[in-house]
N, C-alpha and C positions, 0 to 999 in steps of 0.2 A: 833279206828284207823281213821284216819282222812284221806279223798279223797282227793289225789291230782288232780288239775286242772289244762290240761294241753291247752293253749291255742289253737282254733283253727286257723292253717293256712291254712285251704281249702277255710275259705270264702272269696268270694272277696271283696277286696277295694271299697272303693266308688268312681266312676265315676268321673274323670276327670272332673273341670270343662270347657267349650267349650271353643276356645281360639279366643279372641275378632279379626273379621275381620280387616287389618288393614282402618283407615281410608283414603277414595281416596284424592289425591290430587287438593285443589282449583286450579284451571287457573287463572294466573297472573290477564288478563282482567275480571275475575270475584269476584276479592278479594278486598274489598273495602279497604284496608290498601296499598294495591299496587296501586291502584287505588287514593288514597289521596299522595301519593310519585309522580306517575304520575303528576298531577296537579300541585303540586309545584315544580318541576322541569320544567314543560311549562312555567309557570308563570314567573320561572328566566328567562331564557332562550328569552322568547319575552322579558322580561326585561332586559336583556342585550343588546337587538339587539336595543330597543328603546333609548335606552343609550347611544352606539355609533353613532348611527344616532345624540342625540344631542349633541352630545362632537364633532363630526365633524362639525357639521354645525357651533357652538359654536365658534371655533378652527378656522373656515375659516373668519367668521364676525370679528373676535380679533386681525387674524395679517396674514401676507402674508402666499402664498400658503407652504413655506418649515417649515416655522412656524408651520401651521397648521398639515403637515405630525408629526412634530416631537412633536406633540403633540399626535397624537397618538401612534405611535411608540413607547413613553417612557414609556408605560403601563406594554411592550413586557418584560423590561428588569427584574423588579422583577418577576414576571412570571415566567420567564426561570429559576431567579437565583435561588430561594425559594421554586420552585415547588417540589423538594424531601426535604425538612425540612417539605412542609405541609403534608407530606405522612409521616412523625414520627408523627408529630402533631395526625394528625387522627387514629394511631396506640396508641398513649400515652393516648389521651384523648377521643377515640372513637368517630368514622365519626358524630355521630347526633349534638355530641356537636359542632362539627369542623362546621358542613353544617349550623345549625341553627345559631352560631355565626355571621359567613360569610354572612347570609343574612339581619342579624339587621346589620350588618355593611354599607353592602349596601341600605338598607334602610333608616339608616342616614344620612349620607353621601350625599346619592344623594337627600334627599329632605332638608337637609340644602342647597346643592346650588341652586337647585328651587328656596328657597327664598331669597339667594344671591342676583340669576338675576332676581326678581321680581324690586329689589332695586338699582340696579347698574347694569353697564355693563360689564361682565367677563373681567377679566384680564387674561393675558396671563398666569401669575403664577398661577393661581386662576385653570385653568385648567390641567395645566403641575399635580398640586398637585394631583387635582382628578385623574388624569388618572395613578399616581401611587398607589396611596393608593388602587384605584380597580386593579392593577397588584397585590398586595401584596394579599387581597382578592381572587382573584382567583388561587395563587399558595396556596390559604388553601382551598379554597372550592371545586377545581374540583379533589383533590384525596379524597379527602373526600364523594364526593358523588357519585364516582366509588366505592368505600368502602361498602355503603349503600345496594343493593339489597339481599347479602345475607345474610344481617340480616331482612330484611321484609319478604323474601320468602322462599321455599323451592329450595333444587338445581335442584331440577328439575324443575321447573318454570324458571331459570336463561336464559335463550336460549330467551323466551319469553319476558319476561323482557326489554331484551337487543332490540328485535325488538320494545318492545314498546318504551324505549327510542328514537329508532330512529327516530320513527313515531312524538314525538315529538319534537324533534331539526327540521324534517323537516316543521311542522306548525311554530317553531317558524323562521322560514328563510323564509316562505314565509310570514307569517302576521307582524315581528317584522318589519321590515324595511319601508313595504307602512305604518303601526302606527306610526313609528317613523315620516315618511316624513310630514304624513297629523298633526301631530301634532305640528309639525318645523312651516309648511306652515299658521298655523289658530292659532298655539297659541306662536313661538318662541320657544326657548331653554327653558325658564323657566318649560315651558307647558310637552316638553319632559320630561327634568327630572323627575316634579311631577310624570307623569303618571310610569313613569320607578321603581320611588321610591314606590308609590305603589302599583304595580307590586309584588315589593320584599315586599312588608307588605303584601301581601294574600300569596305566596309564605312559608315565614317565619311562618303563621297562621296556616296553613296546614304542614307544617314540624312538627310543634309541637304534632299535630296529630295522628302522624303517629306512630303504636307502633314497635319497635326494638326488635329483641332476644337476650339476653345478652350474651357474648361471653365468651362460655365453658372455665372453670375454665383451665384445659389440653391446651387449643390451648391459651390460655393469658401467662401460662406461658413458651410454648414452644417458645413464641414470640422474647424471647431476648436470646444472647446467654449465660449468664453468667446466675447464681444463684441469682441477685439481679439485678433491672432496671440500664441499666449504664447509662453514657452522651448522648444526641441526636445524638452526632457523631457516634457514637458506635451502637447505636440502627438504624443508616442509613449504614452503613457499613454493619453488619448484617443481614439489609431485603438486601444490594447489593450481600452479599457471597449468599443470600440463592436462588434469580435467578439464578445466576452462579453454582447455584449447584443443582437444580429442573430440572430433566430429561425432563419435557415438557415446562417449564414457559422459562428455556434458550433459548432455538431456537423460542422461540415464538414470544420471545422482540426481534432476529433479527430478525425476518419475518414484525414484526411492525416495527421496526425501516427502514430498506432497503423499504417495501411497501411504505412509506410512503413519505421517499424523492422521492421517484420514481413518484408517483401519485402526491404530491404537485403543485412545480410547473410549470408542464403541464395545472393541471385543472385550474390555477389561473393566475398567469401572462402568461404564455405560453399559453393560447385562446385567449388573447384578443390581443397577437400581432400576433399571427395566422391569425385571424378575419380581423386585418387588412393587414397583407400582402396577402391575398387572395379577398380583396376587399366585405368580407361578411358584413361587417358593424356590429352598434350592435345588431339592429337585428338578424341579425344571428347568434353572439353569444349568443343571448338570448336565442333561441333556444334551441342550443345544450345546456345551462346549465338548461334550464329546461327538457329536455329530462332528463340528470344528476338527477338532482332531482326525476322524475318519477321514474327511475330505481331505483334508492336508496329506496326511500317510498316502491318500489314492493318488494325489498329486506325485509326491517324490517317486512310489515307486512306479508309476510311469516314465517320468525322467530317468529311473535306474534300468528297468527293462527296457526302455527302446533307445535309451544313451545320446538320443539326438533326435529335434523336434524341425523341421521344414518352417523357413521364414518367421524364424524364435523371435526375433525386433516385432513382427506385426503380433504376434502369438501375445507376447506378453504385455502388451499396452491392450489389448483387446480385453485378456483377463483383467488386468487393474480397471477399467473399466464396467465391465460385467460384473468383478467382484462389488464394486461399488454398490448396484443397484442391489446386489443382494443383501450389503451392510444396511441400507435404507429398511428392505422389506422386513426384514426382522423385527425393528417397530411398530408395525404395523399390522403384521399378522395375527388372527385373532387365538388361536389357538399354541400349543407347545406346540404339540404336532408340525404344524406348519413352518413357525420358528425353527424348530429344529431343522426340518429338511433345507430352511435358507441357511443357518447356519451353516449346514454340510454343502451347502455350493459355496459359501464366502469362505470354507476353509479349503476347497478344493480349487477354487479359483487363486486368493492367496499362495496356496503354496506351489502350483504352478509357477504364478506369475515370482513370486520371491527365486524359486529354482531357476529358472530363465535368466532374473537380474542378475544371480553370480555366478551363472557357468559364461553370460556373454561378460561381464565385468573381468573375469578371469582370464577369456580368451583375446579380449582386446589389448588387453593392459601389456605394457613392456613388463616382462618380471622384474625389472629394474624399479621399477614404480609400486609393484603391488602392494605393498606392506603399507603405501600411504593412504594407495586409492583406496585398498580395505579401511582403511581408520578414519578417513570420510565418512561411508555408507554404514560401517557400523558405530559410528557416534549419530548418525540420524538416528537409526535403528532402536538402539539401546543407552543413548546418551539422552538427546533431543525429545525424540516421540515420546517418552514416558514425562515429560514436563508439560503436555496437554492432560494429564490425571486432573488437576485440580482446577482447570478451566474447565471440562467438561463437568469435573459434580457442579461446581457454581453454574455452569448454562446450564442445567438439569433443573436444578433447584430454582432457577429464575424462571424456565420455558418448558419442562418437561421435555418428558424423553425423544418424542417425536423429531418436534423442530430439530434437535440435537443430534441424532442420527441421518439425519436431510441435510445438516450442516458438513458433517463429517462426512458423507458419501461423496456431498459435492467437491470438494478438499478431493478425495482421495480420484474421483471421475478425474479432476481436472490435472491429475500429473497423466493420467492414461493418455487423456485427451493432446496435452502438451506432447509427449511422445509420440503421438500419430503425427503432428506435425512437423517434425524432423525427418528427413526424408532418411537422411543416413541411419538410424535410429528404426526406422520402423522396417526398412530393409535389411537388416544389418541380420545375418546368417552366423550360427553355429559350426565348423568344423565337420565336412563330410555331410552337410544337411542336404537334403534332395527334396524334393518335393514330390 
């Protein structure tokens, strides 16, 4: 007869094995991949500034002063028109290619006229051309390189990120433009251009550098509405329904959108006819927009050192509002002194509250969409808001400076104020945020 054997179920299992800690996360400033993104967005960026410095100077030597305005100005108008087709672009074709494209562009471009005017003296068309072709260029490169960070980082680093960007658009505003001059001054236009042009050749070197995450099978195809890629219309309509329909990204783009005509221009034509109806000269304009600047640099590198701010939705509609009252008081204040020190809170408010609007833009967005939602907020930003320039000198000139700063504060109070009202929105948390 033969033993049945019946298994034992008393003994135990073997031991679980231990479950891997997760690993912590790098800091934006400590990850040399972000750190090489870093760099070649400096490098455009003072390359840019050196650019217009010599397209102006360029622009004034070629033909009279309206001449020369409308040579800049016509840069504005692909820009504005193109800037949501480059936000499909960078969605169709992903930002790295859109970004690195756009900088061998620029790289061309601007060191073929280098050697233009080594040889000849610009013509007036000669620069009308350039300054569109780089419009067209930057309605593909700046949603494309808002697109960029959260494929280099984690979402939690995005907060940081966004301070370090700040940190350097404000290096390139303060170094591009004396490069640009001392360049004009010792070597001519030709001399700008070169250096501008290679500028975007180290820029573009280090782009190439820089490694990308590829973009989750799930979030590519949730990208588009239909079952199959449709026309670029379609595919821009589509990132439009889907602001209009994201419980935080909607109230956000009107908080940017309202902040920004608000804040425009005040800070830019509105001081400098301030400056002069109060007899501060430039000097004292100079001031107050460097105070501007401190505040803003104070702003980003907070966002960089502490990489994430506790209930950022309430944080930054409180700033846009608070900066508001600061835009106001700057009219008002009897002294530079004074002025100044509100400058320096409306640029430390500012750039707070701007920091905040594109690390939570970033973190909300499906990456499948970013390249559009970016070419929304930066056609407010750089397309839209600067088309209050010539409204504000004509309110100026009809009401003076006052009223016109109390106009534009309210404007810019009431997107804050509209963002407090969204519950999702004014709630709405950062990655890892704690209180």
């Amino acid at each position: 007869m033969s033993e049945t054997v019946i298994p034992r179920t008393t003994e135990s299992a073997p031991a679980p094995l231990p479950t891997p800690l997760p690993t912590p996360e790098r800091p934006a400033h400590r990850d040399a991949n972000v750190l090489r993104w870093l760099a070649a967005y400096t490098m455009s960026m003072v390359g840019d500034s050196v650019y217009y410095m010599a397209l102006a100077w360029a622009a004034a030597r070629s033909g009279s002063p309206t001449q020369a305005g409308l040579v800049l100005a016509v840069g504005a108008v692909p820009r504005a028109v193109l800037m949501l087709g480059g936000g499909v672009l960078a969605d169709r074709w992903g930002p790295r290619r859109v970004v690195i494209g756009s900088d061998a562009a620029r790289c061309v471009v601007i060191l073929a006229v280098a050697a233009v005017l080594l040889l000849t003296a610009p013509g007036l068309w000669l620069l009308i051309a350039v300054a569109l072709v780089f419009g067209v260029v930057d309605a593909l490169f700046l949603p494309a390189v808002g697109a960029l960070p959260p494929r280099i980082t984690t979402p939690g680093q995005l907060a940081r990120v966004q301070g370090l960007r700040g940190l350097a658009a404000r290096v390139a505003n303060v170094t591009g433009g004396p490069l640009g001059g001392l360049l004009v001054a010792f070597g001519g236009s030709a001399a700008a251009f070169a250096v501008a042009g290679a500028l975007f050749a180290v820029s573009l070197v280090l782009l190439v550098c820089v490694r990308m995450t590829p973009l989750p099978a799930h979030d590519a195809t949730r990208a588009h509405s239909g079952p199959a890629p449709a026309t670029p219309w379609r595919e821009l309509t589509d990132g439009l329904r889907y602001i209009r329909r994201h419980r935080v990204l909607g109230p956000l783009t009107l908080v940017i959108a309202l902040s920004e005509l608000g804040f425009v221009g005040p800070l830019n034509l509105g001081l400098v006819l301030l400056a002069r109806e109060r007899g501060w000269g430039a000097g004292g304009m100079g001031w107050i927009v460097a105070a501007f600047g401190v505040g803003a640099a104070a702003a980003s590198l907070l966002l960089a050192v502490r990489g994430r701010l506790p209930r950022a939705g309430l944080v930054l509609c409180l700033s846009v509002v608070a900066g508001s009252l600061a835009v106001a008081a700057v009219a008002f204040v009897p002294t530079v002194a004074l002025a100044t020190v509100a400058g320096l809170l409306v640029g430390l408010l500012a750039g707070l509250g701007g920091g905040l609007c594109g690390a939570l833009t970033q973190t909300v967005t499906e990456p499948g969409y970013l390249g559009r939602v970016t070419s929304v907020t930066t056609l407010f930003t750089l397309g839209i808001a600067p088309l209050s320039y010539p409204v504000t000198g004509a309110a100026v000139g009809l009401w003076g400076t006052g009223p016109v700063f109390v106009v534009s504060a309210a404007v810019c109070a009431a997107g804050g104020a509209l963002g407090l009202a969204f519950t999702t929105l004014r709630r709405a948390e950062l990655p890892g945020a704690r209180a």
